[in-house]
C-alpha positions as CSV (number, residue, x, y, z in Angstrom):
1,X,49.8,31.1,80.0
2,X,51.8,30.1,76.4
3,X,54.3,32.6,76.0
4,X,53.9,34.5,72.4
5,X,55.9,32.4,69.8
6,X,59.2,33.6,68.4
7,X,58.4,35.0,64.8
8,X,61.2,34.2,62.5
9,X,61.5,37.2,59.9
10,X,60.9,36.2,56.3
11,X,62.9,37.4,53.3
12,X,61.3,40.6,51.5
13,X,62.2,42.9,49.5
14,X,61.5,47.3,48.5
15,X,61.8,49.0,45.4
16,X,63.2,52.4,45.7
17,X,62.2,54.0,42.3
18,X,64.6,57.1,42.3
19,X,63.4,60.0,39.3
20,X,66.3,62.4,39.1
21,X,65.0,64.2,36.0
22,X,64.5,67.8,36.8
23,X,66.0,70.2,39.0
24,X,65.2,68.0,42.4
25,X,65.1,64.0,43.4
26,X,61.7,62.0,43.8
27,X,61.2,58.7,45.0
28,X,57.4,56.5,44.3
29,X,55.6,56.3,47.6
30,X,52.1,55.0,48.9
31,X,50.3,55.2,52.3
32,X,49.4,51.8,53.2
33,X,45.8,51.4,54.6
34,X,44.8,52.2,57.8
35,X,44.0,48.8,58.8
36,X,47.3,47.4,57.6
37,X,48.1,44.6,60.0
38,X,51.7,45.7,59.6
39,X,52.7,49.4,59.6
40,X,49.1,50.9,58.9
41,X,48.7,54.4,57.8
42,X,52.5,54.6,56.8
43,X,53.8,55.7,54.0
44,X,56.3,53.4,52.8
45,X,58.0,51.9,48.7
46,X,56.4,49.2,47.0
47,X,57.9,46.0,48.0
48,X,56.4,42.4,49.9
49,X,57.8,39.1,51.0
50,X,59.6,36.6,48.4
51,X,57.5,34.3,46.6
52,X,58.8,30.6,45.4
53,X,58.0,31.2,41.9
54,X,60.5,34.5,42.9
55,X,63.1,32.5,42.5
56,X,62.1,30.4,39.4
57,X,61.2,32.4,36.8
58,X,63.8,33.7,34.3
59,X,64.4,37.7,33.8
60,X,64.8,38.9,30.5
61,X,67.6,40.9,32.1
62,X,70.1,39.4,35.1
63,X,71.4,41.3,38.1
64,X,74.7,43.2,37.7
65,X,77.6,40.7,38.8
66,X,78.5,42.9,41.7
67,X,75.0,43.2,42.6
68,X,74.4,39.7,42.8
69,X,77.1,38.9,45.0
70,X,76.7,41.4,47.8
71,X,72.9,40.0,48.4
72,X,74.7,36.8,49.1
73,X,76.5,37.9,51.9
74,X,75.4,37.4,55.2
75,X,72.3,35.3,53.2
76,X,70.5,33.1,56.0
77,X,70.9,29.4,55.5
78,X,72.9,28.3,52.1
79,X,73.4,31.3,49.4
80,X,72.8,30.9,45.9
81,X,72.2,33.3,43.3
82,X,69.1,31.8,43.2
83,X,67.8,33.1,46.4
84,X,69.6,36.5,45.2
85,X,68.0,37.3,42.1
86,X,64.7,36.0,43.9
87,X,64.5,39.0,46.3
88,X,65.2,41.6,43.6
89,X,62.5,39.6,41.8
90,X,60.2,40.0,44.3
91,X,60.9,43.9,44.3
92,X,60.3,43.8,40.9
93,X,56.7,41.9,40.8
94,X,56.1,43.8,44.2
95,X,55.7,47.1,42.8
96,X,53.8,46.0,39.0
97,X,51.1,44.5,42.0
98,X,51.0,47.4,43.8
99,X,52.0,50.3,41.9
100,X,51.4,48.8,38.3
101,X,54.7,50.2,37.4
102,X,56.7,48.0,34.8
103,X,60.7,47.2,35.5
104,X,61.3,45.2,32.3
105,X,62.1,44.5,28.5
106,X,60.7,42.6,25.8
107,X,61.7,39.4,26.4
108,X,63.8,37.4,23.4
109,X,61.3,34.2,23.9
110,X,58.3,33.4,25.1
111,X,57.8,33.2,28.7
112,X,55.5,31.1,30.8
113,X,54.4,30.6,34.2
114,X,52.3,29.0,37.0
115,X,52.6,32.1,39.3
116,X,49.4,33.9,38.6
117,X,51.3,37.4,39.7
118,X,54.1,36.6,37.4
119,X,52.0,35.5,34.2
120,X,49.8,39.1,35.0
121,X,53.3,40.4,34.8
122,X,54.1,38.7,31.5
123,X,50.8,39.2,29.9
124,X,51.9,42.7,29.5
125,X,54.5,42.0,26.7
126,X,57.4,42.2,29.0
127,X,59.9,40.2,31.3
128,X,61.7,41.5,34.4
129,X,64.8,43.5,33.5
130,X,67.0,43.4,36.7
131,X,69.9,44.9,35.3
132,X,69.4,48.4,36.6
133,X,68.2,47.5,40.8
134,X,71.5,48.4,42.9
135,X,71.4,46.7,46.4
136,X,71.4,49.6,48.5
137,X,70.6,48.2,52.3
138,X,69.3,45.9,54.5
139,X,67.2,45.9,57.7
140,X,65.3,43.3,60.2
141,X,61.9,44.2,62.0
142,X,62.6,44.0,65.2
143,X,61.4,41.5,67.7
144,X,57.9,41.7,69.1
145,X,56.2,43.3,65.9
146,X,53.0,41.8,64.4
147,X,55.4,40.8,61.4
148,X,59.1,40.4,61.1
149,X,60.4,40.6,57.8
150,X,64.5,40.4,56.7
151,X,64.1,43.3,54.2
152,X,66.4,44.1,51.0
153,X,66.3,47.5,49.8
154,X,66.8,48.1,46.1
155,X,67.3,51.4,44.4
156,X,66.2,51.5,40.7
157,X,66.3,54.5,38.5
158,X,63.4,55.4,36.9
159,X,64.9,55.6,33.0
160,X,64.3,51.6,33.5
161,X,60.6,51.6,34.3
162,X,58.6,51.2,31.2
163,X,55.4,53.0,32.1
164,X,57.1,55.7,34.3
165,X,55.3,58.2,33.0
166,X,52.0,56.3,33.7
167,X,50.1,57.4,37.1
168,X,50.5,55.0,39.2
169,X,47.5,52.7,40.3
170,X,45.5,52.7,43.3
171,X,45.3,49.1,44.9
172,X,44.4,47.0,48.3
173,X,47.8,47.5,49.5
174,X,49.1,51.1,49.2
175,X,46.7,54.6,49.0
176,X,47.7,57.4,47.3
177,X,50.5,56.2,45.4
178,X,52.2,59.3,44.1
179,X,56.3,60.8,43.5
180,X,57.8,62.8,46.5
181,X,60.5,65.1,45.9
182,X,62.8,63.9,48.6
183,X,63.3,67.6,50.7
184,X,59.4,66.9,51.6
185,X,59.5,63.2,52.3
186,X,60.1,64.7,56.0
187,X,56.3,66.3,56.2
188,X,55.3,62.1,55.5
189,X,53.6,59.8,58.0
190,X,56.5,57.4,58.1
191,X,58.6,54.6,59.6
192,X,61.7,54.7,61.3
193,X,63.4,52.4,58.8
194,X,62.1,54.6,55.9
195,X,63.1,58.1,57.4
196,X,66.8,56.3,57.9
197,X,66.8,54.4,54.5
198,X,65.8,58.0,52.5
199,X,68.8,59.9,54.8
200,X,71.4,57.8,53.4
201,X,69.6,57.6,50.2
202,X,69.9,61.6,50.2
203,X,74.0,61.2,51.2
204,X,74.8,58.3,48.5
205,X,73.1,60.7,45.7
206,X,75.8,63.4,46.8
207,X,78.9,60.3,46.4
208,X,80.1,60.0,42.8
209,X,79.6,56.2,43.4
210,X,76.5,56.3,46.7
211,X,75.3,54.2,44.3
212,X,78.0,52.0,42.2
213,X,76.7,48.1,42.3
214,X,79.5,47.1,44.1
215,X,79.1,50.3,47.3
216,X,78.8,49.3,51.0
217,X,75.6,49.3,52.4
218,X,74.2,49.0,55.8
219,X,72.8,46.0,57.5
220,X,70.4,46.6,60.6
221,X,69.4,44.7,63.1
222,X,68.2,44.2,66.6
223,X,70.5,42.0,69.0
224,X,70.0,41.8,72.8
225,X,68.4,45.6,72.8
226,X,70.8,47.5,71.0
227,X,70.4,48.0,67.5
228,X,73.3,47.2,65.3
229,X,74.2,48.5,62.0
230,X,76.8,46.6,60.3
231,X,78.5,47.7,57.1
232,X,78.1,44.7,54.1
């Protein structure tokens, strides 16, 4: 019998969209489909693997300084701010796929690509504005799943979504897309990652600076059956 291959996890990366207008928080959900290969029936954020045109294409807006640093620590293989603005890129372009919700600004020239999800992107008068995503934490799917992904998780407020105001859509990845006031994100169908990230989400809204570009944020990961949370 051939033993079941080591999967290596692959770089990805989740939009938090945080609306703190009004009396209580909300974050953007969706329930992914029921016959999801990977977490089906969960709800879960917007977000997907990186793409190599993640990494090519040129926001209208960079990633804070301080931002851009801390995803290059602890970076598999060689960092480069490359690599770094490509995951919060691929936040970005995640959520306008599945969401159609717009984190950008009119871009000062005109912007081209190959990437067919990127030029859908463009196409709507606007490039990605990165300035505002603050790195908030960091988890790898365990061993043994049907797919490992080395996940980034970015908080964004929702001031710097264009369409915020917009319903968001229906597609082939997430159901029911809709705002959850984060006191009822507990009645949710949802995975053990998201109930931890939305606790500590709930504790850096009560900081002064839970959410500064520069804050610590926690790494997770699985090592010789004990899960380990390290502190970035």
């Amino acid at each position: 019998m051939i033993a079941n291959p080591v999967i290596r996890p692959r770089d990805a990366a989740t939009l938090i969209i945080l609306d703190r207008d009004g009396d209580s928080n909300r974050v953007l959900m969706g329930k992914r489909h029921a016959n999801s290969v990977f977490m089906p029936g969960k709800y879960v954020f917007p977000g997907g693997r990186v793409d190599a045109a993640d990494c090519r294409l040129r926001p209208a807006a960079d990633l804070d300084p301080a931002v851009a640093s801390k995803l290059m620590l602890r970076m598999r293989g060689r960092p480069s701010a490359g690599r770094a603005r490509g995951l919060a890129m691929a936040a970005v372009r995640e959520t306008f796929e599945e969401v159609g919700l717009i984190v950008g600004k009119e871009p000062t020239d005109r912007t081209r690509t190959r990437s067919a999800p990127w030029q859908a992107f463009l196409d709507t008068g606007y490039a990605p504005d990165l300035s505002g995503l603050r790195y908030f934490a960091r988890a790898i799917t365990p061993p043994g799943r049907t797919r490992r992904f080395d996940t980034r998780f970015f908080v964004l407020d929702a001031a710097h979504v264009v369409n915020a105001a917009a319903p968001a859509k229906v597609t082939e990845e997430l159901l029911d897309p809709c705002w959850v006031r984060l006191e009822e994100t507990a009645d949710l169908n949802l995975p053990g990652i998201t109930k931890d990230i939305l606790a500590r989400l709930k504790t850096a809204l009560e900081a002064p600076t839970g959410l500064s570009p520069g804050a610590p944020l926690p790494f997770q990961y699985l090592r010789s059956k004990s899960w380990i949370i390290e502190t970035i």
